[in-house]
DRENNUNU-311736 format. One record per residue: residue in three letters; x, y, z of N, C-alpha, C, CB in turn. Coordinates in Angstrom, 2 decimals, decimal comma, m for minus. Glycine has a CB too. Layout:
N
NODE	gukol	n.c1	n.c2	n.c3	ca.c1	ca.c2	ca.c3	c.c1	c.c2	c.c3	cb.c1	cb.c2	cb.c3
NODE	ALA	X	Y	Z	X	Y	Z	X	Y	Z	X	Y	Z
...
// end
This chain:
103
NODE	gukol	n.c1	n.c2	n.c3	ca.c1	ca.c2	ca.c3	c.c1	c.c2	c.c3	cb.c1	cb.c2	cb.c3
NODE	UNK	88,66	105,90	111,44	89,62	106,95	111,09	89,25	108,21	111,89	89,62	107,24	109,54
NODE	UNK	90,13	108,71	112,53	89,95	110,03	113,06	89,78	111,32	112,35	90,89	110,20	113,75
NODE	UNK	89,19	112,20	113,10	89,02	113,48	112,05	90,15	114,11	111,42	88,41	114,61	112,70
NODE	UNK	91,13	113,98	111,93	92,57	114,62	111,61	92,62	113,95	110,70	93,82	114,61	112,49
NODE	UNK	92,82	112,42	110,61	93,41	111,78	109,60	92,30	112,34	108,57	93,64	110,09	109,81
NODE	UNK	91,09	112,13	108,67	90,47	112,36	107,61	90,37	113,78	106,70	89,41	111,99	108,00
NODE	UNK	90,89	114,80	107,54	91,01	115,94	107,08	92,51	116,35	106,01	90,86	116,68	108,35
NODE	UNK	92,96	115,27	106,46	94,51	115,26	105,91	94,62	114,22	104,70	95,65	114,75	107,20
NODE	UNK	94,30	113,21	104,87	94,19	111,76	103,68	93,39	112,28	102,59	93,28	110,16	104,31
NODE	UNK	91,74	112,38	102,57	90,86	113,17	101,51	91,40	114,36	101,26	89,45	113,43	101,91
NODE	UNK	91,79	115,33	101,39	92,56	116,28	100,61	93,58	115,95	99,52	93,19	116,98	101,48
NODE	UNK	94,25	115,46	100,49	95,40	115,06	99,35	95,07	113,87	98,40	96,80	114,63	100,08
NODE	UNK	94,03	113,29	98,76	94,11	112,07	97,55	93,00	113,00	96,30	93,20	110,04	98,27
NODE	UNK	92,64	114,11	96,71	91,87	114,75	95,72	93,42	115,80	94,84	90,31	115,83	96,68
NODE	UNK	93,85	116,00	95,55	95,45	116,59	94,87	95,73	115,77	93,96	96,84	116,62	95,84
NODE	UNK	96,51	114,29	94,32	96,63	113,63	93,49	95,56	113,23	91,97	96,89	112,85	94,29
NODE	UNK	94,21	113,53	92,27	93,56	113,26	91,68	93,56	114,15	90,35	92,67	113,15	92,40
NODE	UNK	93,57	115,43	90,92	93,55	116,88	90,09	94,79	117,08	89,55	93,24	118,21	90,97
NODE	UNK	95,94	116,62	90,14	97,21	116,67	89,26	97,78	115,44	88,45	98,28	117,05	90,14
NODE	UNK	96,53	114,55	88,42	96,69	113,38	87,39	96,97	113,49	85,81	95,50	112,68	87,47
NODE	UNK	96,62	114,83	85,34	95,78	115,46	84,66	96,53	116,61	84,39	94,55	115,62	85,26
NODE	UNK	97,30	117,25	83,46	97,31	118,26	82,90	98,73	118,84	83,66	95,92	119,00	83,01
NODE	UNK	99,27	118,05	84,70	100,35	119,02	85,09	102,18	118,66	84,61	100,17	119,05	86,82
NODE	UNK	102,83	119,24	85,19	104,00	118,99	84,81	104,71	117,45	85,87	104,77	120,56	84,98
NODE	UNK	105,39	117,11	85,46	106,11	115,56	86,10	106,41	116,29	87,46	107,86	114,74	85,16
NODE	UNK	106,95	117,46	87,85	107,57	117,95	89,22	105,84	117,73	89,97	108,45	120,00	89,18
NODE	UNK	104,87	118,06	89,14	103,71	118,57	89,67	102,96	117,18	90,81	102,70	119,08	88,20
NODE	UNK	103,15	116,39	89,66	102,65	114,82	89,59	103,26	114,14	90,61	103,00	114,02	88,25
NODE	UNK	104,68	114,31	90,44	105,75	114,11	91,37	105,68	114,41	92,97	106,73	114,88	90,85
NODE	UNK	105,34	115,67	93,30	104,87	115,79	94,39	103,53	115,81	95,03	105,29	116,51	94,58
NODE	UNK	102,53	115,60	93,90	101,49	114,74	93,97	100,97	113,54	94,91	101,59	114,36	93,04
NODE	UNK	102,13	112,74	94,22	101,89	111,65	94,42	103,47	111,12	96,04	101,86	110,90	92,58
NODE	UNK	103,68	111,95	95,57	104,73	112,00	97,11	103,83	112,19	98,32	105,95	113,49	97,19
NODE	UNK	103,32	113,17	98,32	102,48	113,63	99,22	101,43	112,29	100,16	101,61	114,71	98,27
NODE	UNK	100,88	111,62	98,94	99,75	110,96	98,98	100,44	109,81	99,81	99,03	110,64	97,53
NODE	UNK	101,35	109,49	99,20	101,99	108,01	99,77	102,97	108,39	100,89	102,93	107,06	98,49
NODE	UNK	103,32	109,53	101,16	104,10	110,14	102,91	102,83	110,24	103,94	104,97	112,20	102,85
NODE	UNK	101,92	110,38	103,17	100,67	110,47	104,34	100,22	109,17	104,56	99,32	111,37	103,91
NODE	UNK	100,11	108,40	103,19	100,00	106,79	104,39	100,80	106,33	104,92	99,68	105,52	104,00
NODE	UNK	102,05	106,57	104,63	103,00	106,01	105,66	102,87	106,59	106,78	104,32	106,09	105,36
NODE	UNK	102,85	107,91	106,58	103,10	108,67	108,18	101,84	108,37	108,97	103,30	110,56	108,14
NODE	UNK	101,07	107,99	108,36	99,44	107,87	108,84	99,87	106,78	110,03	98,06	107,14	107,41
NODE	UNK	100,28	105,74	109,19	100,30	104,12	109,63	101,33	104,30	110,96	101,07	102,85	108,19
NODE	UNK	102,60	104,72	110,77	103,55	105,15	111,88	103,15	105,75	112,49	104,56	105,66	111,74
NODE	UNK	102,72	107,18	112,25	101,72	107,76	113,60	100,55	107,34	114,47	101,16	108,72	113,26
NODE	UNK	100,21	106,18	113,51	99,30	105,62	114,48	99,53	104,48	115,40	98,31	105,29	113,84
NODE	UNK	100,55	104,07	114,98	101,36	103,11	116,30	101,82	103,80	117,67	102,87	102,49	115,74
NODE	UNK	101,76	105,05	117,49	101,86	105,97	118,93	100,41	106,97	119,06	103,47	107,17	118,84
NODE	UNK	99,89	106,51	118,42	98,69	107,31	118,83	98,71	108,83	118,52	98,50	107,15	120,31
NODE	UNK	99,25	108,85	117,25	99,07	110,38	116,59	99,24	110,02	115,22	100,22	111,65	117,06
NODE	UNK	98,30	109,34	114,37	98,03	109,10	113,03	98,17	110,52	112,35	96,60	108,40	112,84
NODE	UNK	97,07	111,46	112,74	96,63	112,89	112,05	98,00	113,21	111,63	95,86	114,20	113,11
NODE	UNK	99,02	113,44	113,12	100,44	114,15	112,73	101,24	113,39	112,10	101,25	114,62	113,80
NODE	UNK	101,13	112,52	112,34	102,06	111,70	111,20	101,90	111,38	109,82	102,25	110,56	111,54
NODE	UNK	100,37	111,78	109,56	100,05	111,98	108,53	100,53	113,18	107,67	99,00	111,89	108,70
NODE	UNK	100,19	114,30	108,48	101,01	115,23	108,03	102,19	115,77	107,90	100,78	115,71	108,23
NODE	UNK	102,92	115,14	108,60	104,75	115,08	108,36	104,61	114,90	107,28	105,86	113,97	109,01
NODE	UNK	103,88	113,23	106,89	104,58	112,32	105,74	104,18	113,01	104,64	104,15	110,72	105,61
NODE	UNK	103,34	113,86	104,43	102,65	114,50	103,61	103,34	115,43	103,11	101,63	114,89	104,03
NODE	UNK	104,47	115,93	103,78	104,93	117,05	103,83	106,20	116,84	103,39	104,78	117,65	104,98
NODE	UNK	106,91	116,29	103,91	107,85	115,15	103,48	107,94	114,37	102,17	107,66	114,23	104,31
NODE	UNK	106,61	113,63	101,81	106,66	112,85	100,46	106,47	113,99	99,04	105,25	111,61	100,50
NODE	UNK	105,65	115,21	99,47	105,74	116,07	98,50	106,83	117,25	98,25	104,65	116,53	98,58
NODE	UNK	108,15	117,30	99,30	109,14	117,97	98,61	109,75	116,46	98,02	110,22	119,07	99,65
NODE	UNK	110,02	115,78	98,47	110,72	114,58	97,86	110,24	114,27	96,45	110,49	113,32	98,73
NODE	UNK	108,88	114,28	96,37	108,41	114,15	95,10	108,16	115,05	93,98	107,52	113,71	95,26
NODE	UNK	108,48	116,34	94,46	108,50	117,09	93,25	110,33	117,19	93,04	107,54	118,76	93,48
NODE	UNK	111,37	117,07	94,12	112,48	116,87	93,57	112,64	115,63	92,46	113,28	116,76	94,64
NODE	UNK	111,80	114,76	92,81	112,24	113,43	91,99	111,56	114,03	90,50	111,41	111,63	92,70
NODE	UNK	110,50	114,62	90,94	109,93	115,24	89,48	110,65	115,85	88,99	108,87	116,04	89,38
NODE	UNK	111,09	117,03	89,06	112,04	117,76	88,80	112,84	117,06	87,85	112,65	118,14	89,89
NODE	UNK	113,83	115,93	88,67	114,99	115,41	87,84	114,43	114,81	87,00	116,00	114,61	88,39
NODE	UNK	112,93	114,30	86,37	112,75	113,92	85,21	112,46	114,96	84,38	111,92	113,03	85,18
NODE	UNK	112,23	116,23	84,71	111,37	116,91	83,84	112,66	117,89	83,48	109,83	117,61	84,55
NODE	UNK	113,43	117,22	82,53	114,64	118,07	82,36	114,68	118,76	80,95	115,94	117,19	82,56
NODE	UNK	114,55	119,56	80,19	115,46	120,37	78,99	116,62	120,38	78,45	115,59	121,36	79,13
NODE	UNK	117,04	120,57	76,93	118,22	120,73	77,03	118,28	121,36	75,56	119,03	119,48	77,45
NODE	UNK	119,04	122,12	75,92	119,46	123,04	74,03	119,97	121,79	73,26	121,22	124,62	73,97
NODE	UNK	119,68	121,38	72,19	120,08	120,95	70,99	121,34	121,21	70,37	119,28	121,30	70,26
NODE	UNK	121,59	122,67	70,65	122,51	123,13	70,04	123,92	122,74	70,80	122,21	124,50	69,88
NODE	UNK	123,65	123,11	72,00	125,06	123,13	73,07	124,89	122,16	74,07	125,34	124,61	73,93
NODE	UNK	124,15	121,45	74,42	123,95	120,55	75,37	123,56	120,76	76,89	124,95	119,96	75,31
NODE	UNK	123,03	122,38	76,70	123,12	122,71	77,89	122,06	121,85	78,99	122,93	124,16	77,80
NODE	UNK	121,52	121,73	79,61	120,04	121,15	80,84	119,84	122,58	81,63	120,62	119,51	82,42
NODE	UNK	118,32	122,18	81,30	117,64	123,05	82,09	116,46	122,93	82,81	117,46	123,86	81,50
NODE	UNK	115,88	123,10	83,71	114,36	122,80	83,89	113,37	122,50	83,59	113,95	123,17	84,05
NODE	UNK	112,44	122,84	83,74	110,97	122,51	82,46	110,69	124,07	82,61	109,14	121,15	83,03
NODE	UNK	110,84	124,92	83,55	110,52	126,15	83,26	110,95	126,78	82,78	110,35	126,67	83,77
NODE	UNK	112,51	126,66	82,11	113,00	127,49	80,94	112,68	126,91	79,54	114,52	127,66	81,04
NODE	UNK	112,08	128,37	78,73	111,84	128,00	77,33	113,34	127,69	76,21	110,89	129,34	76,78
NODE	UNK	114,21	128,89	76,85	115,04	129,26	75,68	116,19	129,39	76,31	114,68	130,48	74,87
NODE	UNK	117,76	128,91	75,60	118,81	128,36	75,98	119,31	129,97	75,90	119,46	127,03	75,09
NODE	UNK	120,10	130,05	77,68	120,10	131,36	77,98	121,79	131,36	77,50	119,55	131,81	79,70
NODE	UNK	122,44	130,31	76,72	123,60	130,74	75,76	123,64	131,39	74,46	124,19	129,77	75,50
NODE	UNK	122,79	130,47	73,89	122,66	130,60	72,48	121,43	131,24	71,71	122,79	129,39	72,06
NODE	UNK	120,36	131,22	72,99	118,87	131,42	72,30	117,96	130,43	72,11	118,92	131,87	71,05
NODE	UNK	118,33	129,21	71,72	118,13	128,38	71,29	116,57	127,84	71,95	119,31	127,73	71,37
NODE	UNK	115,59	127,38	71,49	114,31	127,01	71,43	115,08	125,55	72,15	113,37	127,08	69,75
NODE	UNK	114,59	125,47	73,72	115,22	124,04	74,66	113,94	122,78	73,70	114,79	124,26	77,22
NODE	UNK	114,28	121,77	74,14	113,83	120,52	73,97	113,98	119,83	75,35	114,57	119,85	72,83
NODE	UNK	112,70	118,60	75,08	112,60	117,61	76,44	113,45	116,78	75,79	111,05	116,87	77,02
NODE	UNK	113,93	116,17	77,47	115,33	114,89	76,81	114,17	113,86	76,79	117,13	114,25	78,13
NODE	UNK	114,38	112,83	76,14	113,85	111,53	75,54	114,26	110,19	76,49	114,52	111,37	73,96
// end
């Protein structure tokens, strides 16, 4: 493994590691996006002889993808009105209402 790759792969599999643990689904989500765009991009970049950069595309790449996919699980919704919201809103900006996770 080259130094690039290695500077790029061990980071992020320690990301994934640390956001195993305590974070939100968007968090996890691009977590683990990250981890698995860098072996791909690893593997493709290294069929032309630039693993490192292709590592880091995929890296880059699998973790907006993966916190969008997080995202769409980590949804809210008022009880009251049906509204959806994020995971970062507490309170239903219609009614007031104390949001809930959908099930």
């Amino acid at each position: 493994m080259k130094n690039l790759e290695k500077m790029v792969i061990v980071p992020l599999a320690a990301v994934v590691i640390a956001t195993a643990s305590g974070c939100t689904t968007t968090q996890k989500g691009a977590g683990l996006g990250a981890l698995a765009g860098a072996a791909l991009g690893g593997v493709i970049g290294h069929q032309s002889g630039h693993g490192g950069e292709g590592a880091a595309i995929g890296a880059g790449v699998g973790a907006v993808s993966g916190a969008l996919l997080g995202e769409q699980m980590d949804k809210k919704y008022c009880p009251k009105c049906g509204t959806e919201y994020t995971s970062g809103v507490t309170y239903c900006s219609k009614d007031g209402t104390e949001l809930q996770y959908k099930k």
